[in-house]
PDB file of N, CA, C and O in Angstrom:
ATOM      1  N   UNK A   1     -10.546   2.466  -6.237  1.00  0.00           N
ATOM      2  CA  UNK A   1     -10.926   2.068  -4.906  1.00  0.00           C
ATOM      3  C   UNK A   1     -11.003   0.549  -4.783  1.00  0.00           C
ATOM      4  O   UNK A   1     -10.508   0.093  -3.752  1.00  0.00           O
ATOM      5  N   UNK A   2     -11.446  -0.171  -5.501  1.00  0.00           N
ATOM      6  CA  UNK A   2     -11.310  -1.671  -5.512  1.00  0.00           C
ATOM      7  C   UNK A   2     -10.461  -2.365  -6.087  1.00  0.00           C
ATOM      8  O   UNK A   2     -10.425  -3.595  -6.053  1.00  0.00           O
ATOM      9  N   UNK A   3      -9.208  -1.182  -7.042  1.00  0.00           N
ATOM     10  CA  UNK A   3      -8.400  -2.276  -7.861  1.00  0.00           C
ATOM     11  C   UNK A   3      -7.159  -2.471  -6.876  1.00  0.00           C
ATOM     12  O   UNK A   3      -7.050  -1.599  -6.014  1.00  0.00           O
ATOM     13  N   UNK A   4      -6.481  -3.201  -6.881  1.00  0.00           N
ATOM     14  CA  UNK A   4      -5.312  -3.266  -5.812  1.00  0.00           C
ATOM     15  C   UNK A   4      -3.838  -2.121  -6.459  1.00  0.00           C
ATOM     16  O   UNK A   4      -2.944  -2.455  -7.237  1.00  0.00           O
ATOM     17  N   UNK A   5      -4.026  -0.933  -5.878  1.00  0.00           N
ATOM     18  CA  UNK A   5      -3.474   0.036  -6.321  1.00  0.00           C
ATOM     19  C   UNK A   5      -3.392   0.730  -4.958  1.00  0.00           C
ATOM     20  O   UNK A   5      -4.133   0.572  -3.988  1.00  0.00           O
ATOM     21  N   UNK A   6      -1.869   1.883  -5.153  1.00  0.00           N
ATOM     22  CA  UNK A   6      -1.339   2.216  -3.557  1.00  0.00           C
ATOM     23  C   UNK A   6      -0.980   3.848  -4.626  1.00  0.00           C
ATOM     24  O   UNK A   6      -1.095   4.073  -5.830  1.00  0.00           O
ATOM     25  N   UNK A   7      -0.482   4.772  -3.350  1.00  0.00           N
ATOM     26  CA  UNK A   7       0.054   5.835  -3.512  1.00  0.00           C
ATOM     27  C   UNK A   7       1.065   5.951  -3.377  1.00  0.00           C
ATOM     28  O   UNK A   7       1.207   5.365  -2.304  1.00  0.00           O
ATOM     29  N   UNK A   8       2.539   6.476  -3.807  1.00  0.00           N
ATOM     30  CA  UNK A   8       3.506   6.656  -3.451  1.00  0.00           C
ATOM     31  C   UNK A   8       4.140   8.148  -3.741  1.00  0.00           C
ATOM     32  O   UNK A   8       3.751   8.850  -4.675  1.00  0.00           O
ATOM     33  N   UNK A   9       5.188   8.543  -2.797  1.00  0.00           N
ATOM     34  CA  UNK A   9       5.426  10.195  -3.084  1.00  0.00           C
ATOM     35  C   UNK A   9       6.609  10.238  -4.423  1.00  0.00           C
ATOM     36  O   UNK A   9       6.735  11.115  -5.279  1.00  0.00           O
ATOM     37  N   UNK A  10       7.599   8.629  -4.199  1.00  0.00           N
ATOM     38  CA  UNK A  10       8.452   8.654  -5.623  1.00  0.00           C
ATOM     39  C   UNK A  10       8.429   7.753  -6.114  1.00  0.00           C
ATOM     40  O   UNK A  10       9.314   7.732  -6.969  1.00  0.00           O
ATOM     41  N   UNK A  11       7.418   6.161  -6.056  1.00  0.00           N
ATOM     42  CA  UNK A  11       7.813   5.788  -7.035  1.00  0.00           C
ATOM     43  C   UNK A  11       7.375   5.881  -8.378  1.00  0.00           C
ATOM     44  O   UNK A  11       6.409   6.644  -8.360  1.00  0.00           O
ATOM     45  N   UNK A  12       7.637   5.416  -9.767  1.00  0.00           N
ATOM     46  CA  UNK A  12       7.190   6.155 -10.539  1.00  0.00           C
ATOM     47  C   UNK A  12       5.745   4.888 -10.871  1.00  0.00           C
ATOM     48  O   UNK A  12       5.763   3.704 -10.536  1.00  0.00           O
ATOM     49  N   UNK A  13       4.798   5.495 -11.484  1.00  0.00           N
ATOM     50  CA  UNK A  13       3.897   5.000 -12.076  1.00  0.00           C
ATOM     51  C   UNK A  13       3.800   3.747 -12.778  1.00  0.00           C
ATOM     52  O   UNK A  13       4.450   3.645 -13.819  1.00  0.00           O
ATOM     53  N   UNK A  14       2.849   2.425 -12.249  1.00  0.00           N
ATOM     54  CA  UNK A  14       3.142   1.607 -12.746  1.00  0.00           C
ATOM     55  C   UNK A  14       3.426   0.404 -12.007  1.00  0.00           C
ATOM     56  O   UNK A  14       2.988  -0.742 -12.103  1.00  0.00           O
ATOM     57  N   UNK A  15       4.708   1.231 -10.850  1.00  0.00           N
ATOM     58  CA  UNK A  15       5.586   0.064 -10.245  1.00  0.00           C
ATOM     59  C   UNK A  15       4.840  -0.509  -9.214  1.00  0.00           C
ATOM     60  O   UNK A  15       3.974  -0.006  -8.497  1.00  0.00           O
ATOM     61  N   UNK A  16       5.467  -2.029  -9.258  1.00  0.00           N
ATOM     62  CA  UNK A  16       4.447  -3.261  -8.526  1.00  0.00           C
ATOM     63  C   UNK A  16       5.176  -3.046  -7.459  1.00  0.00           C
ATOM     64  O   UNK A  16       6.259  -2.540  -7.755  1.00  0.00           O
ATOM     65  N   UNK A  17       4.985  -3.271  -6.045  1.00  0.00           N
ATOM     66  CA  UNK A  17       5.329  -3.645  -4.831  1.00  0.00           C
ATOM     67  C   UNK A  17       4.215  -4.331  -4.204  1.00  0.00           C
ATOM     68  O   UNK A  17       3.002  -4.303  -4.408  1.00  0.00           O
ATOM     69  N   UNK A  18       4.884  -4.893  -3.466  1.00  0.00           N
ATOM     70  CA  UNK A  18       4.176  -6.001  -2.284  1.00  0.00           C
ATOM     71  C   UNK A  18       4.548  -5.113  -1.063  1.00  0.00           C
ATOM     72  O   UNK A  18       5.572  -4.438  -0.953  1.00  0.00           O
ATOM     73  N   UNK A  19       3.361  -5.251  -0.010  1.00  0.00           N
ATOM     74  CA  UNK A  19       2.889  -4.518   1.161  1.00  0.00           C
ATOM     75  C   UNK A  19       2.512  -5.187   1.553  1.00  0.00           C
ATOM     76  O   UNK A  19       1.589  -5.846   1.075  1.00  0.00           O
ATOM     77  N   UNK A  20       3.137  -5.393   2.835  1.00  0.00           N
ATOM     78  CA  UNK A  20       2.650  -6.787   4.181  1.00  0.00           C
ATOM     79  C   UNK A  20       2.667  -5.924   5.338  1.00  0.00           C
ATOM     80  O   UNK A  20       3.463  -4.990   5.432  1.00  0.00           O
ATOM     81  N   UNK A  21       1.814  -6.208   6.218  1.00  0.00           N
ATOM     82  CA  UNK A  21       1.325  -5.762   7.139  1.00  0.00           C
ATOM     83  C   UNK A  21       2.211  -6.406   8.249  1.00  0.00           C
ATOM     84  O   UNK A  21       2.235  -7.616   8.474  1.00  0.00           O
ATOM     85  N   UNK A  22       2.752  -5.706   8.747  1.00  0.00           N
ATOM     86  CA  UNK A  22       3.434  -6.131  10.389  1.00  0.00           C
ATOM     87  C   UNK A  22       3.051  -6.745  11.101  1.00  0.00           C
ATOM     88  O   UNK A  22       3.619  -7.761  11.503  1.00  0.00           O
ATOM     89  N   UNK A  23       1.653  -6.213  11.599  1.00  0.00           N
ATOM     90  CA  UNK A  23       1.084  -6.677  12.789  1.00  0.00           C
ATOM     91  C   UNK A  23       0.344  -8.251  11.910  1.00  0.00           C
ATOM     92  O   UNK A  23       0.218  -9.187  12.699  1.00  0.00           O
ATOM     93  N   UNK A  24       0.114  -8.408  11.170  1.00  0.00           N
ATOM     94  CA  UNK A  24      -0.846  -9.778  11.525  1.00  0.00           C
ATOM     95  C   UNK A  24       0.186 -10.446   9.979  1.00  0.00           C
ATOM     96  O   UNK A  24      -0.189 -11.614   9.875  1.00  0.00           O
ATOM     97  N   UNK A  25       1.001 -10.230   9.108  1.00  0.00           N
ATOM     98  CA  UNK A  25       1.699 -11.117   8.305  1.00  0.00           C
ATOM     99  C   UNK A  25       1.090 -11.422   6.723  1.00  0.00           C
ATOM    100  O   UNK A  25       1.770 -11.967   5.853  1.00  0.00           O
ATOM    101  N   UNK A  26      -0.065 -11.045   6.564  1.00  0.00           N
ATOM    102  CA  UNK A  26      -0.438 -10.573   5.399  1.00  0.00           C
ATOM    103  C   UNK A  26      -0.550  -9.550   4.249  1.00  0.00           C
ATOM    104  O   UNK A  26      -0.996  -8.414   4.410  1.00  0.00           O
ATOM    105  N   UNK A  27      -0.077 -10.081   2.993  1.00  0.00           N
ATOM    106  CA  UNK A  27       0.664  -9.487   1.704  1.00  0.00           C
ATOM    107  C   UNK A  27      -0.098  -9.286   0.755  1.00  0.00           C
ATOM    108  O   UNK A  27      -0.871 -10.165   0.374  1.00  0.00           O
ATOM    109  N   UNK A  28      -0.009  -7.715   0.011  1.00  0.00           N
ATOM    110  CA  UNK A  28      -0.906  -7.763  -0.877  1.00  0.00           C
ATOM    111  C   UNK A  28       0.313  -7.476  -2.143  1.00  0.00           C
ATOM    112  O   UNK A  28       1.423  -7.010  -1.888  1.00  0.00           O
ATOM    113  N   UNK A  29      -0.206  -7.901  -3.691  1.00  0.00           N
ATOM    114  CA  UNK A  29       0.700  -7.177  -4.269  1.00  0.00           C
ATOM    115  C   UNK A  29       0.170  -5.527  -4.961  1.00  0.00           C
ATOM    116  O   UNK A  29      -0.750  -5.645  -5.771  1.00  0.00           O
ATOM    117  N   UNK A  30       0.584  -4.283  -4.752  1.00  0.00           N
ATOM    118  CA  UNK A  30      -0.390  -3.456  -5.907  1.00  0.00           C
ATOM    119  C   UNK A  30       0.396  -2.745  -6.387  1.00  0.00           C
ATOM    120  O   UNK A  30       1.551  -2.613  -5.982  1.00  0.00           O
ATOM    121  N   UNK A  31      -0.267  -1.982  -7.641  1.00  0.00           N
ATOM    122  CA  UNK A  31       0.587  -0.894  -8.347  1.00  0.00           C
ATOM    123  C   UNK A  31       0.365   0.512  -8.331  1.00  0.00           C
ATOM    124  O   UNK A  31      -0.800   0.888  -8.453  1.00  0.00           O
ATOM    125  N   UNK A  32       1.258   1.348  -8.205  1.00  0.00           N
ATOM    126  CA  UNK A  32       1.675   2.194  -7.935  1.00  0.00           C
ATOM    127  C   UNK A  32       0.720   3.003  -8.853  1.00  0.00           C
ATOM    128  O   UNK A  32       0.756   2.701 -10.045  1.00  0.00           O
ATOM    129  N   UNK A  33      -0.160   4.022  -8.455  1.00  0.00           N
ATOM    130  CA  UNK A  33      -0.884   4.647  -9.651  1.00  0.00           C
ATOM    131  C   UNK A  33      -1.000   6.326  -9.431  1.00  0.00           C
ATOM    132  O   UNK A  33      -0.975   7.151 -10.344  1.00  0.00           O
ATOM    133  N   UNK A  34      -1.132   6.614  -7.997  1.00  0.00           N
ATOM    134  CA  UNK A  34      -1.143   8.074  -7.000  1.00  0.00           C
ATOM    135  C   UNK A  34      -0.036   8.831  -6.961  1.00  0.00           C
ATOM    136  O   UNK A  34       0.687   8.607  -7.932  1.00  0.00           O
ATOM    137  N   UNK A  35       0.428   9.733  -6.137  1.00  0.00           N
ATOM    138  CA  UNK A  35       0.795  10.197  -5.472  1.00  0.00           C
ATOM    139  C   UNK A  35       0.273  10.601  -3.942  1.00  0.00           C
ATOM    140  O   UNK A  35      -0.920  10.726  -3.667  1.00  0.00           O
ATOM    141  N   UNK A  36       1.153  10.749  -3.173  1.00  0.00           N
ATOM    142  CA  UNK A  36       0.685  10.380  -1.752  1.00  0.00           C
ATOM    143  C   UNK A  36       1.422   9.655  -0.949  1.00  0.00           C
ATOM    144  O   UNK A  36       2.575   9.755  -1.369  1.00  0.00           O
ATOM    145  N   UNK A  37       1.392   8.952   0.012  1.00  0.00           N
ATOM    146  CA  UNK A  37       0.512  10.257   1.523  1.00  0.00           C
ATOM    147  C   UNK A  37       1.100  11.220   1.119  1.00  0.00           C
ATOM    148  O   UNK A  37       1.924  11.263   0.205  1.00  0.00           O
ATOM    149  N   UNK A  38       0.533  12.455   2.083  1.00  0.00           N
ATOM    150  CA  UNK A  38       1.098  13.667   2.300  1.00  0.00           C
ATOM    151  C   UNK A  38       1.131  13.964   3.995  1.00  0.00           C
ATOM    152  O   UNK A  38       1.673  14.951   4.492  1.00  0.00           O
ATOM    153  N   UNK A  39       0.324  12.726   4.879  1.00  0.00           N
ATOM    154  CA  UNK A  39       0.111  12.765   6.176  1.00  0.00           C
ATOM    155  C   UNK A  39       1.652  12.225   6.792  1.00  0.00           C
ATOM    156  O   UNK A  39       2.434  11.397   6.325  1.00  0.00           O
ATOM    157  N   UNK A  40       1.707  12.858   7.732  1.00  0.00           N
ATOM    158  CA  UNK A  40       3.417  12.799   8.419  1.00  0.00           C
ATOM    159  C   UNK A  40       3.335  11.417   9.072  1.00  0.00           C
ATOM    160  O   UNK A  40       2.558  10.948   9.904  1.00  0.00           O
ATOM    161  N   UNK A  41       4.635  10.805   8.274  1.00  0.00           N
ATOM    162  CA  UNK A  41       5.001   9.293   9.091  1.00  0.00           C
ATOM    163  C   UNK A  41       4.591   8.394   8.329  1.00  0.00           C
ATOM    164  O   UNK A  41       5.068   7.260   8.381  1.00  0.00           O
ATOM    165  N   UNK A  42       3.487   8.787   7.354  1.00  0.00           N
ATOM    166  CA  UNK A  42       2.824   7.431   6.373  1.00  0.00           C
ATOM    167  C   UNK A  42       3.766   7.205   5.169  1.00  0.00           C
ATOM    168  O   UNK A  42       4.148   8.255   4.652  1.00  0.00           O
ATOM    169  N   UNK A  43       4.217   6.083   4.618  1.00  0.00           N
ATOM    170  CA  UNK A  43       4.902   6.144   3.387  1.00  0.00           C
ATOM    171  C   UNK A  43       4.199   5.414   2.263  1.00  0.00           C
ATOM    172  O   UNK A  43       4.777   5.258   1.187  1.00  0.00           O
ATOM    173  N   UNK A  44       2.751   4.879   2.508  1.00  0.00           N
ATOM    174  CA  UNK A  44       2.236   4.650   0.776  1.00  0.00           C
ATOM    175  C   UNK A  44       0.726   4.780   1.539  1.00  0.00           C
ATOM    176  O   UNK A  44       0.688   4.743   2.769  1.00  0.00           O
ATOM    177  N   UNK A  45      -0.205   4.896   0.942  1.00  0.00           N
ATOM    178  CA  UNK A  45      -1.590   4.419   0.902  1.00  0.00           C
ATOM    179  C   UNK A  45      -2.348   3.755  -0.251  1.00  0.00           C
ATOM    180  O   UNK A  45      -2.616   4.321  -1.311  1.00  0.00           O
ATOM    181  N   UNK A  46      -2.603   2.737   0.007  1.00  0.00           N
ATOM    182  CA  UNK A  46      -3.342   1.510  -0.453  1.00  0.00           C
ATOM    183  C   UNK A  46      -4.767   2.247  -0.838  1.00  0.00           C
ATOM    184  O   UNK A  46      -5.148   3.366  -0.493  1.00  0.00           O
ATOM    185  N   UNK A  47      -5.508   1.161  -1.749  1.00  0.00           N
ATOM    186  CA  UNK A  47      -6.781   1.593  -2.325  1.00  0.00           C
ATOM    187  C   UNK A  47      -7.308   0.191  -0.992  1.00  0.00           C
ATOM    188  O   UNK A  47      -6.694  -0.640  -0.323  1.00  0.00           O
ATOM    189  N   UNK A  48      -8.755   0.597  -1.166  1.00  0.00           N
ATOM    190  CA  UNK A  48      -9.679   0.193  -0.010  1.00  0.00           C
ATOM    191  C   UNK A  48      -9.652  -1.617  -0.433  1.00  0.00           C
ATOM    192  O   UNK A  48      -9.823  -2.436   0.471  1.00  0.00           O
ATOM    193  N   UNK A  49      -9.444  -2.024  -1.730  1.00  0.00           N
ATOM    194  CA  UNK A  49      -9.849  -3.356  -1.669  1.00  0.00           C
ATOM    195  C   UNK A  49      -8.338  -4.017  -0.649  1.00  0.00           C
ATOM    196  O   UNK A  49      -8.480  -4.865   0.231  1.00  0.00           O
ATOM    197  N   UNK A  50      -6.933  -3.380  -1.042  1.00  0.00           N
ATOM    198  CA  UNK A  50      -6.053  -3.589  -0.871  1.00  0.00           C
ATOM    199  C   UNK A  50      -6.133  -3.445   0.591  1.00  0.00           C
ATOM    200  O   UNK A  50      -5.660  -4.394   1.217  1.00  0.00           O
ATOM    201  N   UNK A  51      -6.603  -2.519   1.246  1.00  0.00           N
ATOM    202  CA  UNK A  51      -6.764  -2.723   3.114  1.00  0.00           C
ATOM    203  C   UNK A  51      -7.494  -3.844   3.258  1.00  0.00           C
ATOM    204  O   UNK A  51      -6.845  -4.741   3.797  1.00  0.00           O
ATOM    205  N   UNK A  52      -8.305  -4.054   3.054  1.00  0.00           N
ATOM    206  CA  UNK A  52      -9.216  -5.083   3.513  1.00  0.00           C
ATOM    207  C   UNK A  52      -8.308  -6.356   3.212  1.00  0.00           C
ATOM    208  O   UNK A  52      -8.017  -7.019   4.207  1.00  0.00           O
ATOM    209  N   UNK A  53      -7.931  -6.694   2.268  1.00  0.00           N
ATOM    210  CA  UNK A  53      -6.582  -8.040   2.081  1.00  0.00           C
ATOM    211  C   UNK A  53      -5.505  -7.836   2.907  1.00  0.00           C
ATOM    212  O   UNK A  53      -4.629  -8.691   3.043  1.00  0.00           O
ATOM    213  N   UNK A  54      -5.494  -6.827   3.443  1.00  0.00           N
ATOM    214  CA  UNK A  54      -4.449  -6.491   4.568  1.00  0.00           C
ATOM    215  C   UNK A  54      -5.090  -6.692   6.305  1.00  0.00           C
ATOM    216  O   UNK A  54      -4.479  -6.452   7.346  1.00  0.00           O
ATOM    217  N   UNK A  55      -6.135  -7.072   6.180  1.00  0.00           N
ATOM    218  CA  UNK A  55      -7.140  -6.916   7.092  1.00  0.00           C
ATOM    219  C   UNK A  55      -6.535  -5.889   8.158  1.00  0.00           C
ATOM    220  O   UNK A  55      -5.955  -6.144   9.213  1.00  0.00           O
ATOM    221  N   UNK A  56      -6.911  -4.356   7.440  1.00  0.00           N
ATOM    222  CA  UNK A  56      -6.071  -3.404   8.469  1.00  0.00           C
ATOM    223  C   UNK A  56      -7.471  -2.008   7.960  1.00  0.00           C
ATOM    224  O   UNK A  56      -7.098  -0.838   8.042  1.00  0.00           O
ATOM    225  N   UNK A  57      -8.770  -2.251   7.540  1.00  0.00           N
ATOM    226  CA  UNK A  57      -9.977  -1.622   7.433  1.00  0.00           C
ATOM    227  C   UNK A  57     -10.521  -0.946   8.412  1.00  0.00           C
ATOM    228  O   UNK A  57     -11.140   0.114   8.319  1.00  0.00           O
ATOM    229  N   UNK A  58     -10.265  -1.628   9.457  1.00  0.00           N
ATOM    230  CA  UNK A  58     -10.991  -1.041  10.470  1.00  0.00           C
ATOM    231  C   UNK A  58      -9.954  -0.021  11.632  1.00  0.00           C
ATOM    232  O   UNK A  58     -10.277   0.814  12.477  1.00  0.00           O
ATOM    233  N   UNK A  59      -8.868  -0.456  11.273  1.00  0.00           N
ATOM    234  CA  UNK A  59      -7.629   0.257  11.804  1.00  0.00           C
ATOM    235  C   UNK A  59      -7.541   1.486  11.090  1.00  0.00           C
ATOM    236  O   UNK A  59      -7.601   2.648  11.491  1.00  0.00           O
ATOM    237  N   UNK A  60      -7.413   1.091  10.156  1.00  0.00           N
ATOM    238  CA  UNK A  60      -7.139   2.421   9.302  1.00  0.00           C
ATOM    239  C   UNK A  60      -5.984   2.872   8.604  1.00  0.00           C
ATOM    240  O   UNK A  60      -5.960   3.399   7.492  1.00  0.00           O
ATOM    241  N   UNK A  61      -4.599   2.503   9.695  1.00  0.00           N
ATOM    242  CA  UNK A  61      -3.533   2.261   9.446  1.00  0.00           C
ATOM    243  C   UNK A  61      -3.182   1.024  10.044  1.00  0.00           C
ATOM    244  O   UNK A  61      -3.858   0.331  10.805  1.00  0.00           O
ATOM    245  N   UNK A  62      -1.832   0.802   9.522  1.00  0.00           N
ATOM    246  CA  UNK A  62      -0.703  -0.617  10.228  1.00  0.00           C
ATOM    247  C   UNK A  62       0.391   0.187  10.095  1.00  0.00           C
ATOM    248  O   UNK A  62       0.516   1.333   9.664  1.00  0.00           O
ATOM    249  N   UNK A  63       1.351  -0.804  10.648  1.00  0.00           N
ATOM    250  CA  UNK A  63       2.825  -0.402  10.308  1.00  0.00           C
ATOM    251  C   UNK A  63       3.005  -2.051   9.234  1.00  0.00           C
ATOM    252  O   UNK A  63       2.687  -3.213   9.487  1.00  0.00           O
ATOM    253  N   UNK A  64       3.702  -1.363   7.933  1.00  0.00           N
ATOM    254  CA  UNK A  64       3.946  -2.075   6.963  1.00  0.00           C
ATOM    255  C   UNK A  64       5.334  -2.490   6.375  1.00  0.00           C
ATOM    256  O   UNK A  64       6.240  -1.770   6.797  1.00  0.00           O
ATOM    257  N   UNK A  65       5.673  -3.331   5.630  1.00  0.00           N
ATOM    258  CA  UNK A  65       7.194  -3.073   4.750  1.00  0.00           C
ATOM    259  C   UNK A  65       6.715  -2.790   3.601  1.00  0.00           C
ATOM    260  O   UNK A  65       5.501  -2.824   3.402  1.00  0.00           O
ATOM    261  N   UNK A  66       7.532  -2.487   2.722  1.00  0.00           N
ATOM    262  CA  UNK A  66       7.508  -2.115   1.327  1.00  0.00           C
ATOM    263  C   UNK A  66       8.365  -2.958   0.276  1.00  0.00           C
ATOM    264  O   UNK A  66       9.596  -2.927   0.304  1.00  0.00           O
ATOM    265  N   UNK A  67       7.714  -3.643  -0.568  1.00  0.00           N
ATOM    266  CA  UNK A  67       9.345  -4.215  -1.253  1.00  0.00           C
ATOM    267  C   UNK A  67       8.863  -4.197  -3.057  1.00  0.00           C
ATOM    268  O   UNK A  67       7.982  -4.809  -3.661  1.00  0.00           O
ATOM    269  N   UNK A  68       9.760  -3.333  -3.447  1.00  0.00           N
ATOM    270  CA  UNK A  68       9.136  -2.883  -4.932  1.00  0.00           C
ATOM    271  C   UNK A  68       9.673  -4.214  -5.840  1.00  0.00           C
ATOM    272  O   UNK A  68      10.894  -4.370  -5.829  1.00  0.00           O
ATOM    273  N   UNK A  69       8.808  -5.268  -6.691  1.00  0.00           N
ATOM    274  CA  UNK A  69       8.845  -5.403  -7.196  1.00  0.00           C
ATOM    275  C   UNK A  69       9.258  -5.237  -8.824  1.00  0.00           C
ATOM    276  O   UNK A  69      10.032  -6.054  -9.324  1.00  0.00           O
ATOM    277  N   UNK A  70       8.901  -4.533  -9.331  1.00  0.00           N
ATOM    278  CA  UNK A  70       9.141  -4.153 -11.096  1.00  0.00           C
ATOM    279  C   UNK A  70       8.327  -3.204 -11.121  1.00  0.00           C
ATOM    280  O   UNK A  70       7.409  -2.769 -10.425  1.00  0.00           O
ATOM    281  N   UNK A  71       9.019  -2.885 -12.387  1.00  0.00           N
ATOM    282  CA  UNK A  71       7.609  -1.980 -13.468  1.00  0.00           C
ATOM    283  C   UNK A  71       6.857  -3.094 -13.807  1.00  0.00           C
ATOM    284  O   UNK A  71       5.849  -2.969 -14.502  1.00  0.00           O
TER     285      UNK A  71
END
């Protein structure tokens, strides 16, 4: 919940991506540790420290990009 870590449905375990938020232009980097969403239309979910660096907490969601870094 506080480490900067996201869910993804394929990527594999491990892998770093950066997640920037659309609406306001701020980037977090985290790693891939879940599986998940399973909610229709979402394609990763972030751990809670990682929203809040996204300042998207109180939203709940954003619309985001995705750009995978490495293992």
């Amino acid at each position: 919940m506080n480490d900067l870590t996201a869910a993804h449905r394929t990527l594999r375990f491990g892998t770093r991506v950066r997640v920037t938020n659309l609406s306001n232009g701020r980037e977090v980097v985290v790693r891939v540790n879940d599986r998940g969403p399973y909610s229709g239309g979402r394609v990763i979910d972030v751990s809670r420290e990682a929203a809040v660096r996204l300042e998207m907490i109180e939203a709940g969601v954003a619309p985001v990009r995705v750009e995978v870094l490495g293992e």
